[in-house]
C-alpha positions in Angstrom: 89.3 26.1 84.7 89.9 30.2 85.1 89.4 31.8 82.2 92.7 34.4 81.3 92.3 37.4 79.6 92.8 37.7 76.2 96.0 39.9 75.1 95.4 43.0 73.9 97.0 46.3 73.1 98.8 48.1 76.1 97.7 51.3 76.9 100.2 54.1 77.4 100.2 56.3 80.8 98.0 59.1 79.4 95.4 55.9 78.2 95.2 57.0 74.5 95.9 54.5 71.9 98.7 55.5 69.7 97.2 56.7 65.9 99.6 53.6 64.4 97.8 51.0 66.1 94.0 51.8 64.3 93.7 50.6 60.8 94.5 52.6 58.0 91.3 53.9 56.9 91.3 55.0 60.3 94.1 56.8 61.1 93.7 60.3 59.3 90.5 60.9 60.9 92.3 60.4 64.5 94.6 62.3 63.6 92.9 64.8 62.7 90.7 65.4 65.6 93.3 64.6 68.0 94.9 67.1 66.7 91.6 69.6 67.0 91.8 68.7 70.7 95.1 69.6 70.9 94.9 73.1 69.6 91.6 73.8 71.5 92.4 72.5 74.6 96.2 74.6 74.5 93.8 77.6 73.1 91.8 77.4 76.6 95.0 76.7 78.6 96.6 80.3 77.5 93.3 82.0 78.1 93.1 80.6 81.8 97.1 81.8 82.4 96.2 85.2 81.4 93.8 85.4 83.3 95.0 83.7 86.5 98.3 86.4 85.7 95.9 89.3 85.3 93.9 88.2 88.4 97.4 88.3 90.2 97.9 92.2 88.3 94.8 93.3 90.3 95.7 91.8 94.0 99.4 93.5 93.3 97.8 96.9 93.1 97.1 96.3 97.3 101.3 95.8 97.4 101.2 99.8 97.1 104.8 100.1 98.6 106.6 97.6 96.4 104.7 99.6 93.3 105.1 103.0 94.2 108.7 104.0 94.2 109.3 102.1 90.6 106.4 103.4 88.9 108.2 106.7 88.0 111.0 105.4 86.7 108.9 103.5 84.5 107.0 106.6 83.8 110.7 108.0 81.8 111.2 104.7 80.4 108.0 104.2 79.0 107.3 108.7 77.8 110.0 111.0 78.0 112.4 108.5 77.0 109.9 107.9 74.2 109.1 111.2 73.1 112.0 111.6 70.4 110.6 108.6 68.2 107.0 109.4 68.9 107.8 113.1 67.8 109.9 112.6 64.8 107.1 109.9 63.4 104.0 112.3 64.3 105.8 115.1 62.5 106.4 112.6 59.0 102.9 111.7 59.6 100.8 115.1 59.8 104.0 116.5 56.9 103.2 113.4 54.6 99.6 113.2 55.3 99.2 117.3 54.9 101.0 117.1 51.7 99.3 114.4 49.9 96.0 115.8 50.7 96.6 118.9 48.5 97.3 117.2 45.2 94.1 115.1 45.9 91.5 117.5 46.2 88.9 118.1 43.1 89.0 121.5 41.2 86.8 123.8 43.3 87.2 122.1 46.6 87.9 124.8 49.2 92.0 124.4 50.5 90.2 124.5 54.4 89.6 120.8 53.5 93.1 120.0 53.7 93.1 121.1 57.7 89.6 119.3 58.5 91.3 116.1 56.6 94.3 116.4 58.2 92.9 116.8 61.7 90.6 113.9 61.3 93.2 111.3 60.0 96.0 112.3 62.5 93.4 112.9 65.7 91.5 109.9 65.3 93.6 107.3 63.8 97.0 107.9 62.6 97.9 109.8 65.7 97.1 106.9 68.3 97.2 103.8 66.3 100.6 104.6 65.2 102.5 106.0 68.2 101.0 103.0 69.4 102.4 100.8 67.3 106.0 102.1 67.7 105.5 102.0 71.3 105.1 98.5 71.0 108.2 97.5 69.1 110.1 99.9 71.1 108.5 99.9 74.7 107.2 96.4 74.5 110.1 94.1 73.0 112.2 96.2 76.4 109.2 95.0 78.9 109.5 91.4 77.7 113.2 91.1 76.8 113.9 92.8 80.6 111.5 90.5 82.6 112.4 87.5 80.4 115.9 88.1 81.7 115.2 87.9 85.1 113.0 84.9 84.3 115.8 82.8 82.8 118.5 84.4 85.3 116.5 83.6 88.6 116.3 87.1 89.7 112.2 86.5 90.1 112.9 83.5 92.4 115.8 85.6 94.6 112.4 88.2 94.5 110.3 85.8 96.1 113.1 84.8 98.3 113.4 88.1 99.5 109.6 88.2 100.2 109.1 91.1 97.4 105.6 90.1 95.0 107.3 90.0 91.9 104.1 90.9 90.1 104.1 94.1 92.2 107.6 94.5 91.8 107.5 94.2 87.9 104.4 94.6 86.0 102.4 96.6 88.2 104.3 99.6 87.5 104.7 99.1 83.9 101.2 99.0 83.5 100.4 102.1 85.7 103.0 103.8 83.7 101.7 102.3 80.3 97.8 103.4 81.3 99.2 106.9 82.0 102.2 107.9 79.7 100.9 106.7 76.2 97.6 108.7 76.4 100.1 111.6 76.7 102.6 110.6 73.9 99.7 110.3 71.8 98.6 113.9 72.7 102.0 115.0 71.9 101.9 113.1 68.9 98.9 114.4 67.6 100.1 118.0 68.2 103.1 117.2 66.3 101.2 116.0 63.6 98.8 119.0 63.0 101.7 121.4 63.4 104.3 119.7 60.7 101.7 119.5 58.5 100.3 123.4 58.6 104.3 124.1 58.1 104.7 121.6 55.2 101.6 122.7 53.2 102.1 126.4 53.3 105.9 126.0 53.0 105.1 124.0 50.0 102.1 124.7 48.1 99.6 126.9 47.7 97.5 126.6 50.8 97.9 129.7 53.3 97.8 129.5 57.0 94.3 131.0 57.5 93.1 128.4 55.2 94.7 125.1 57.2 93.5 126.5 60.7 90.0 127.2 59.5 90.3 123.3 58.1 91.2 122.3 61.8 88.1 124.1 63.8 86.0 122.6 61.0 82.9 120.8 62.5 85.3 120.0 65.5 83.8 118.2 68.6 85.9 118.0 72.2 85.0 113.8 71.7 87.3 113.5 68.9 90.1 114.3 71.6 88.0 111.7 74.2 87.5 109.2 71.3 91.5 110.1 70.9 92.2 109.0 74.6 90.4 106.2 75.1 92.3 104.1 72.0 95.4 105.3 73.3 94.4 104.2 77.3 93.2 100.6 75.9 96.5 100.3 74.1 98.9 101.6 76.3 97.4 99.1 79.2 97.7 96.1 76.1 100.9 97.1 75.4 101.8 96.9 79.6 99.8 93.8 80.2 100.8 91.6 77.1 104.2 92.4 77.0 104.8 91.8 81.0 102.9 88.3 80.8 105.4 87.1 77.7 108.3 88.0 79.5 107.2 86.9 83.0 106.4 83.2 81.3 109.9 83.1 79.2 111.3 79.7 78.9 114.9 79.0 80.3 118.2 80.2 78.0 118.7 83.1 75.2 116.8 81.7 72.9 113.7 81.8 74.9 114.3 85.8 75.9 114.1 86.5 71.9 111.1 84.3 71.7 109.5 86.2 74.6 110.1 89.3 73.6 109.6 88.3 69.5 105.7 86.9 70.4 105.1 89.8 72.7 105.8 92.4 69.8 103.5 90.7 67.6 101.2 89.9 69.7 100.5 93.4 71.3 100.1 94.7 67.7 97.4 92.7 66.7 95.7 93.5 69.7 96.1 97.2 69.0 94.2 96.9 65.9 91.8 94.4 67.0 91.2 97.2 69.5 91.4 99.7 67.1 88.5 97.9 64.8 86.4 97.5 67.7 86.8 101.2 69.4 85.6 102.7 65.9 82.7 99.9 65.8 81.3 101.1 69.0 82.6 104.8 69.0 82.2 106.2 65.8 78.9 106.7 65.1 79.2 109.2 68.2 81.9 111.3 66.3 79.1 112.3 63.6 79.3 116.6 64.2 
């Protein structure tokens, strides 16, 4: 006589056992760790499509005359178009900044401190990290919410149809003009910045003119404008590159277009100051005069 198997549980396609069918004692640590899985495995999965998109970014740049005659236009979007909020912020910045610093100085502090404070806060922080920072709610949320759009409307697919790289066609010259136009918005900026607030403090206190521009050449070293430059390169190519992947990836229908274009703004900001932390870890012990 054959033996038969005995019954047993049936195993779904992906051959996991559902949590209900373990005891209960049972079930919360499954659960648990399943769920662990789940997160790191997805984790891995987004690293390996940047990546893979980024790795695509780089063979583009060989697609020079699909790049080439875009990249300008992208160059206005992305700076002069740009230059009115960038300004009017710097100016509030350096005015704000400029004026603050007078009423916090100790009796018998020397007024030239409040140019040397000034030009330190606005050259090497509030000037790039913030222009940055606009940049990426203004610039980046019109990246992703323009690619996303031809995502959900099939324009990328009539692209390939037409035998145009749509990675060459899109992103590559957003991130040539990214690397290249926020470096000089944050030059502007700074300028802005430094100017407003040598008008505001000798408009409105007792600081004179000689006394701010002394402040400025103060123990001044050409790598603060470098140190100045390179933040603004590695977020300008963050804002290009993170903002071009959400939208490229949006998911079918409105909804996904505001989803796309919502992660992409928070996402590039938290990268700016992740970059930011890191850039004055490794930099600033250079900066000492």
């Amino acid at each position: 006589m054959s033996a038969t198997a005995l019954p047993g549980p049936s195993l779904p396609p992906h051959g996991r056992r559902p949590t209900d069918d373990f005891a209960i004692p049972q079930r919360a640590a499954i659960l648990f760790f399943r769920r662990v899985a789940r997160i790191t495995i997805g984790f891995f999965l987004q690293i390996g499509l940047r990546v893979q998109f980024f790795t695509e970014i780089v063979r583009a740049f060989g697609e020079v005359r699909t790049w080439m005659p875009l990249t300008v236009r992208q160059m206005r979007n992305i700076g002069v178009d740009s230059i009115p909020l960038a300004g009017i912020v710097a100016a509030f910045i350096g005015a704000v900044t400029a004026y603050q610093t007078v009423y916090q100085l100790f009796p018998g502090v020397q007024l030239s401190a409040v140019g040397w404070i000034v030009r330190q806060s606005v050259v090497l922080e509030l000037g790039p990290l913030l222009t940055a920072l606009v940049l990426a709610g203004r610039v980046g949320a019109r990246m992703a919410a323009e690619i996303g759009t031809m995502r959900v409307t099939e324009q990328i697919d009539a692209l390939e149809t037409l035998a145009y790289d749509p990675i060459a066609y899109l992103v590559v010259p957003r991130t040539i003009a990214g690397l290249t136009m926020v470096p000089l918005l944050t030059i502007l900026a700074i300028a802005i910045g430094i100017v407003f607030g040598g008008i505001t403090v000798v408009a409105a206190t007792k600081v004179r003119l000689t006394d701010y521009t002394s402040g400025l050449r103060l123990t001044f070293i050409p790598f603060q404008v470098y140190y100045a430059l390179i933040k603004a390169t590695l977020f300008g190519t963050s804002i290009s590159l993170i903002c071009s992947y959400e939208g490229y990836v949006t998911e079918t229908g409105a909804e996904g277009v505001g989803r796309s274009t919502a992660r992409a703004v928070v996402i590039s900001s938290v990268v700016i100051l992740l970059l930011d932390a890191l850039t004055a870890l490794y930099l600033a012990p250079a900066l000492a005069p």
